[in-house]
C-alpha angles and dihedrals in degrees: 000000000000114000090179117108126246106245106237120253110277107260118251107230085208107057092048088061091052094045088049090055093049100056099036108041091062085059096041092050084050095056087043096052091041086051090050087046084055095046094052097043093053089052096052093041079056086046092048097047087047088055090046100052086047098050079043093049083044115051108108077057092050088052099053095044088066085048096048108032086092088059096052096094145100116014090022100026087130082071100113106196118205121252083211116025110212127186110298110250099265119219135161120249133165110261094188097339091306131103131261138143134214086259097058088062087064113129096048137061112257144194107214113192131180111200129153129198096243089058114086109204089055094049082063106039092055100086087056086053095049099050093048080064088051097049109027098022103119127142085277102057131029134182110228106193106184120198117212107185113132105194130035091044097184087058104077083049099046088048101053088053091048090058094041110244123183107161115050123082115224117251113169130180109188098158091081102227094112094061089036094051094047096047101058092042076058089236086117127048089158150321150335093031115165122192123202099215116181130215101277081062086251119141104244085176157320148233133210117197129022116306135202082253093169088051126113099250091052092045086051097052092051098045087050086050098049101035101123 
């Protein structure tokens, strides 16, 4: 009988390394996807502190779009009014000549408009616009009409005082930075787009395309936003 013991077979390099991969790779895709998992759910818990400071900043907003959504019907039935308001998109313009932004209307509804003089519908949509603020314009509610032409600066002017306007201020823009600004936060495709915004300086809602602004649904929108 042989008391010696069998040597055990030579190790294949090859097949270790096999063995190891097969052993180790399930464990490394786990921490990664446990470490994907983290990532994201840090990301939606800041998401979801960001909604809810807006929701928090927006409730008296909140309050009035449920209030509002009804009336938006008829004339202004394209009015699409925001399940949750959020703080209105702020930029700088000229009221006058001289300077002003979104935030500095807050306290008060407004109707914020973009129009240009090259634009046609909007061409034909400003006298509504103008007459609302004449007959709905308090210190409560305002029209803000911003024109956004940047060449041929006498001709927004020149063509407010063709059509007769007396009620609407003046606010311009001719740099060019409000519409770009809105369209690539996706708020603006074209003109003329109007946004409800209420006093707490929240979007409540907004309109693409002209509108029967002087019409009685739109006048009875605006009187149920700014009742005391």
């Amino acid at each position: 009988m042989n008391d010696e013991q069998e040597a055990p077979p030579p190790v294949d390099p090859a097949q270790m390394r096999a063995i190891a991969r097969r052993l180790i790779l399930p464990h490394v895709f786990l921490v990664a996807a446990m470490l994907a998992a983290a990532v994201l759910y840090v990301k939606n818990m800041g998401g979801g502190k960001e909604a809810a400071t807006g929701a928090s900043e927006c409730a008296a907003s909140a309050a009035l779009a449920t209030k509002l959504a009804p009336l938006a019907k008829g004339d202004i039935a394209a009015l699409a009014i925001r399940a949750q308001p959020r703080p209105a998109q702020n930029f700088s313009f000229l009221h006058d000549g001289a300077p002003t932004e979104v935030a500095s209307f807050k306290g008060r509804t407004i109707l914020l408009n973009l129009w240009a003089t090259w634009c046609v519908p909007c061409r034909e949509e400003m006298p509504a616009l103008d007459r609302l603020q004449g007959e709905a314009g308090n210190d409560r509610f305002s029209v803000v009409a911003v024109n956004i032409d940047t060449a041929r600066l006498e001709r927004p002017k020149a063509f407010l005082q063709e059509i007769g306007v007396k009620n609407l201020g003046f606010y311009a823009d001719s740099s060019g930075k409000a519409f770009q600004g809105l369209q690539q936060s996706g708020k603006l495709v074209g003109l003329p787009t109007t946004f409800l915004i209420g006093p707490d300086g929240c979007e409540i809602g907004a309109l693409a395309g002209p509108a029967k602004w002087d019409g009685a649904d739109a006048l009875a929108l605006i009187r149920a936003a700014t009742q005391p």
